[in-house]
N, C-alpha and C positions, 0 to 999 in steps of 0.2 A: 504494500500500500504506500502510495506516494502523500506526504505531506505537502499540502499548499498552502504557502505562508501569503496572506493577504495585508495590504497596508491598510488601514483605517484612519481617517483622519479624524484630528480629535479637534472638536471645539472649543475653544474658553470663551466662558462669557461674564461679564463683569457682573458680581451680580450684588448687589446692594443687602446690605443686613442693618435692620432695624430693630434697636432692642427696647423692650419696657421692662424694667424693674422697680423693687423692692428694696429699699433700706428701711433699718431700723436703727434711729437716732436713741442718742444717752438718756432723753426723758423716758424712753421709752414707745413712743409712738411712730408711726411707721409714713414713710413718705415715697411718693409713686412719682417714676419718670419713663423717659421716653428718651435714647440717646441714637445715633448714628455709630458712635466710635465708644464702644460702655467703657473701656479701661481708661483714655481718657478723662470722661465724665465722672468715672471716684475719684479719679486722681484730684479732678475740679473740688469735688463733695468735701475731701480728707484736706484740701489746703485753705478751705476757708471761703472758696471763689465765688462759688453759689448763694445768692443772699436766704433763700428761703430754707438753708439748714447750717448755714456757718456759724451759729450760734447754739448747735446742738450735737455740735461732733465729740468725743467719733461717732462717725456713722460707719456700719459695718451692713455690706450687702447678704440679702437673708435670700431673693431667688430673684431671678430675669431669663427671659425669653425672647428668644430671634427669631423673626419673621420676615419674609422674603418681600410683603405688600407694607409700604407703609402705612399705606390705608387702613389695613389689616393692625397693625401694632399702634398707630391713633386711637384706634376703636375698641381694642382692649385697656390701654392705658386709660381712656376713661371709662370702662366699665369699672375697672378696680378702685375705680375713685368714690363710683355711686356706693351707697348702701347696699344692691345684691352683690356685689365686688368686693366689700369690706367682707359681707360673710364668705364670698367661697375665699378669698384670702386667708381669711381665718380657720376655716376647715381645711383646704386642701395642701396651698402654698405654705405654712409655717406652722 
């Protein structure tokens, strides 16, 4: 039996990740974002840069999630912000 080695071309395609996360600041209470570049955006979170948690560091990431649609990761980031979001937050995520 004869082997046929075939070439296949491989595509790359640029593909965009958009993330929504979870920290949990020193009071204790939890705060929801939405980054492009997440490591980054802690880096922001832990130096102070953020005005809406640099008075509550450290913050320590508790979970986050990539998503291919930005759309898609807008629209979770504020679901977790409503009241049914706090509860699966609270059951599922932490």
């Amino acid at each position: 039996m004869r082997s046929v080695c075939r070439e296949t071309s491989v595509k790359w395609y640029n593909l965009s990740v958009y993330y929504v996360y979870i920290l949990r600041l020193n009071d204790r209470s939890y705060y929801h974002g939405y980054s492009t570049d997440l490591k980054k955006r802690l880096k922001y979170h832990r130096q102070g840069l953020i005005p809406s948690t640099k008075n509550f560091r450290p913050v320590k990431l508790i979970f986050y999630s990539a998503f291919e649609s930005k759309t898609k990761a807008l629209e979770f980031e504020k679901y977790l912000k409503s009241s049914s979001g706090f509860a699966f937050r609270n059951k599922h995520l932490i």
